[in-house]
C-alpha positions as CSV (number, residue, x, y, z in Angstrom):
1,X,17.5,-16.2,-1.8
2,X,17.2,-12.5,-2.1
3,X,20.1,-10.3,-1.0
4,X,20.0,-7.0,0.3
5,X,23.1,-4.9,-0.1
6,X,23.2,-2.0,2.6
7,X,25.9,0.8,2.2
8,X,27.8,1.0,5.3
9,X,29.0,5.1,5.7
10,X,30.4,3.9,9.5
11,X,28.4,6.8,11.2
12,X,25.0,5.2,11.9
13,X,24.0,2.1,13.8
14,X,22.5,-0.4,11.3
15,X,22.0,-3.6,13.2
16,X,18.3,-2.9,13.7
17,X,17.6,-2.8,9.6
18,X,20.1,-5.5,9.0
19,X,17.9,-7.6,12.2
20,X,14.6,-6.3,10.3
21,X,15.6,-8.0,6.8
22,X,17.5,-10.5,7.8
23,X,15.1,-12.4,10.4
24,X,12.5,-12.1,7.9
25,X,14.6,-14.6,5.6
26,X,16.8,-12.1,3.6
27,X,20.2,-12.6,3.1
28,X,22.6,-9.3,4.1
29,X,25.6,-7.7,2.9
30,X,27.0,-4.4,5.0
31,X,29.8,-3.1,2.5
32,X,30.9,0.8,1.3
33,X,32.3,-1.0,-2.0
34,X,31.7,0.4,-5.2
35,X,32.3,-3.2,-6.7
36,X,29.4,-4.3,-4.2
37,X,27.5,-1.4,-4.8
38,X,27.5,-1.1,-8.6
39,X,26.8,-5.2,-8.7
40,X,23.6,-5.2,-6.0
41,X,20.2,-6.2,-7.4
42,X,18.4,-4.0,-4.1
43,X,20.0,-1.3,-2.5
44,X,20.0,0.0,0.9
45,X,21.2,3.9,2.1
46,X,20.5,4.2,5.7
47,X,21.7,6.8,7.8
48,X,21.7,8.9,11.1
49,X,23.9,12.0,12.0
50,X,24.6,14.8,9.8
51,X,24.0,15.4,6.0
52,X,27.7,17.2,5.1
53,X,29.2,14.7,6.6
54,X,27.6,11.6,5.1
55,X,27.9,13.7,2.0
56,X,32.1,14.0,2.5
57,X,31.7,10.3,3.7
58,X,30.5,9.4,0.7
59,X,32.9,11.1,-1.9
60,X,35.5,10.2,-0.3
61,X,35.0,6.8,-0.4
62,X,34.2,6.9,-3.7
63,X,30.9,5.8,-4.1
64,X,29.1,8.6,-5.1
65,X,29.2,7.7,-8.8
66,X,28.8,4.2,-7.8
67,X,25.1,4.8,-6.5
68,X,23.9,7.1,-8.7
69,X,24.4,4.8,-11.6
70,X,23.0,2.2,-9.3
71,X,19.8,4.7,-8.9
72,X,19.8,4.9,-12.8
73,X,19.5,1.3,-13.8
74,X,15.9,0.1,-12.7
75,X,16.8,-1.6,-10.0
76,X,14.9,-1.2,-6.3
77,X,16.8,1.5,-3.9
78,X,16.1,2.5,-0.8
79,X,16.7,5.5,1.1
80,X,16.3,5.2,5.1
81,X,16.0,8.8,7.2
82,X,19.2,10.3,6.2
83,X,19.4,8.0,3.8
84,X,16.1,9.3,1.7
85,X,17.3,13.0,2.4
86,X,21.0,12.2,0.5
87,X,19.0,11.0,-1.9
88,X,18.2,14.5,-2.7
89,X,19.7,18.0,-4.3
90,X,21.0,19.9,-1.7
91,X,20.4,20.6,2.1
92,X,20.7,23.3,5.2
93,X,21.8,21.5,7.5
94,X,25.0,23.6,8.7
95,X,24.6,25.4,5.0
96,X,24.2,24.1,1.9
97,X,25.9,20.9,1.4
98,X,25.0,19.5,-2.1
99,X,23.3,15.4,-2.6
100,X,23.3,13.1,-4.6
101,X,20.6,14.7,-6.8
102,X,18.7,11.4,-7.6
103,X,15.4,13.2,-6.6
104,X,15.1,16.7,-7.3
105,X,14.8,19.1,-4.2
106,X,16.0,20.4,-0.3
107,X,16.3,18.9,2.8
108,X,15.0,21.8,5.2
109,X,14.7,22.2,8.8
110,X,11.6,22.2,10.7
111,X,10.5,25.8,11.3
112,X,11.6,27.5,14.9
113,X,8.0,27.2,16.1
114,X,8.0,23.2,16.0
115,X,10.0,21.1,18.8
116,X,12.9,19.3,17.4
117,X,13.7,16.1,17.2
118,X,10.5,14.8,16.3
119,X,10.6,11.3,17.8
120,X,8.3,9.1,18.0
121,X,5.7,7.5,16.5
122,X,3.0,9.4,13.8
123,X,1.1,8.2,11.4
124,X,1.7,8.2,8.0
125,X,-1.0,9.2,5.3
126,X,-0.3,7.7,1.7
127,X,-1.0,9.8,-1.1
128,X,-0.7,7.4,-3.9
129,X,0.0,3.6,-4.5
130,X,3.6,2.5,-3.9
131,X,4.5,-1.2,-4.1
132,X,6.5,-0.5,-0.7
133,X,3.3,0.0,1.0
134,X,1.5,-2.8,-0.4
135,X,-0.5,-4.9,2.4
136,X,-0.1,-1.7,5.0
137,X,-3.4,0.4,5.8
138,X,-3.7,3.7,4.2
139,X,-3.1,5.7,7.8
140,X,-0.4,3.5,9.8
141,X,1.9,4.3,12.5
142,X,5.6,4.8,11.9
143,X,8.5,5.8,14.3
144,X,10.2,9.2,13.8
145,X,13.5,10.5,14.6
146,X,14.4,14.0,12.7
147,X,15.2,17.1,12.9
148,X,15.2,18.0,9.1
149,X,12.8,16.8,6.1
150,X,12.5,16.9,2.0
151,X,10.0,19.6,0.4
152,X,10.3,17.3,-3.4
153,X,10.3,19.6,-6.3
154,X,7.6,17.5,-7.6
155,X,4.8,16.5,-5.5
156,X,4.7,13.6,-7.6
157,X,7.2,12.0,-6.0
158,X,5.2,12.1,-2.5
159,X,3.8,8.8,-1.9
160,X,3.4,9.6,2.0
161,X,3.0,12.7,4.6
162,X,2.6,12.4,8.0
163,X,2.0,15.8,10.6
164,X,4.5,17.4,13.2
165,X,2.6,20.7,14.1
166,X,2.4,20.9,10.0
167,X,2.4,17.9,7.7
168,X,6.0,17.3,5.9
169,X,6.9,14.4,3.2
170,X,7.7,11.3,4.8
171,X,7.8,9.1,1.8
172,X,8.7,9.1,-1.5
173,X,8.8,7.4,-5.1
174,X,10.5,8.3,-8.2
175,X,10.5,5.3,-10.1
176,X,12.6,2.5,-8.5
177,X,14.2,5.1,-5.7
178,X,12.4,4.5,-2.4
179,X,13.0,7.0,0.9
180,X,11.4,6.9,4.0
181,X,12.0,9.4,6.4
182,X,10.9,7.5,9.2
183,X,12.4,4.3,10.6
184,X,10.8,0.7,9.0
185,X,13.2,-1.2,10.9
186,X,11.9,0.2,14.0
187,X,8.5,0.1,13.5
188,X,7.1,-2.8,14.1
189,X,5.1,-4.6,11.9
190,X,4.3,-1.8,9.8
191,X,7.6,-1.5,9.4
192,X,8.4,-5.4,8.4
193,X,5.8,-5.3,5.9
194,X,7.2,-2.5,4.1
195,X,11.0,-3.9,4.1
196,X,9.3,-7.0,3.1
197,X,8.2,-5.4,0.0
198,X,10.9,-3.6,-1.0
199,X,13.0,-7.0,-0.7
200,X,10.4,-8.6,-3.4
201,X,11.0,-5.8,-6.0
202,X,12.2,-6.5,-9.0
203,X,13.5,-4.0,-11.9
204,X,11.7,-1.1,-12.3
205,X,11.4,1.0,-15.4
């Protein structure tokens, strides 16, 4: 059975991406371990609330090493909302608090002209192949929560945008690091699918 290690920073509710792996047939493990961490075959970084202090979370409980090594050996990781946008060099959210600079590039707020949060459900446009969304129609419906998103150095790693009064990344690839800005685990079976196949992953080079 496959098991799916998700990094627990204490400031976000996970029961809903733990519920969508888990009654699909997946085994779980909720741990902020580096042991766990550094020994996981797929890797989970959710998160909700604010970027510094998932950032001083992180440090502190040493495990900033832990997953970037992780992110550097092939196997399958997975960033969810604030998870994807750690995954990242640096954001503004309450200045510039530095990432963990897996994927080159800034987390940014959505301009003063644009409601925030956007919540809710949009659809999602992919821009190139990705195994996550293998099985899930080209234009699908995802649910939203943010306030912030990645602009990518490299549009390359775009595999998905989606529109809130101007269309933002809201999935990306580089290599075996996955992040989704919007919420699998609470959209539906859209949102299955993809957890599904990130589940079935194996090393990627």
């Amino acid at each position: 059975m496959k098991l799916i290690t998700i990094v627990n920073l204490g400031i976000s509710n996970i029961k809903s991406i733990v519920r969508g792996f888990s009654t699909q047939g997946y085994e779980v493990k909720i741990t902020d371990s580096p042991d766990d961490i550094s020994s996981a075959s797929l890797l989970v970084l959710p998160g909700v609330g604010a970027f510094p202090r998932a950032m001083e979370i992180i440090e502190k409980k040493g495990i900033l090493k832990p997953i970037k090594r992780y992110a550097l050996s092939g196997r399958p990781l997975l960033g969810v909302c604030l998870g994807m946008q750690l995954l990242f060099t640096e954001s503004e959210e309450h200045g510039i608090t530095k990432g963990l600079d897996i994927i080159k590039g800034r987390v940014v707020k959505f301009p003063d002209d644009r409601p925030v949060p956007h919540m809710g459900w949009n659809e999602v446009i992919q821009t190139k192949e990705s195994p996550i969304f293998h099985g899930i129609k080209n234009i699908a419906d995802f649910y939203f929560v943010h306030s912030y998103y990645v602009e990518p150095d490299n549009l390359r790693n775009e595999i998905a945008y989606s529109d809130h009064f101007g269309r933002f990344t809201a999935a990306v690839q580089d290599k075996n690091v996955f992040g989704t800005q919007f919420h699998p685990e609470k959209s539906q079976i859209n949102g299955l699918k993809l957890l599904k196949n990130f589940a079935e992953l194996g090393i990627i080079q």
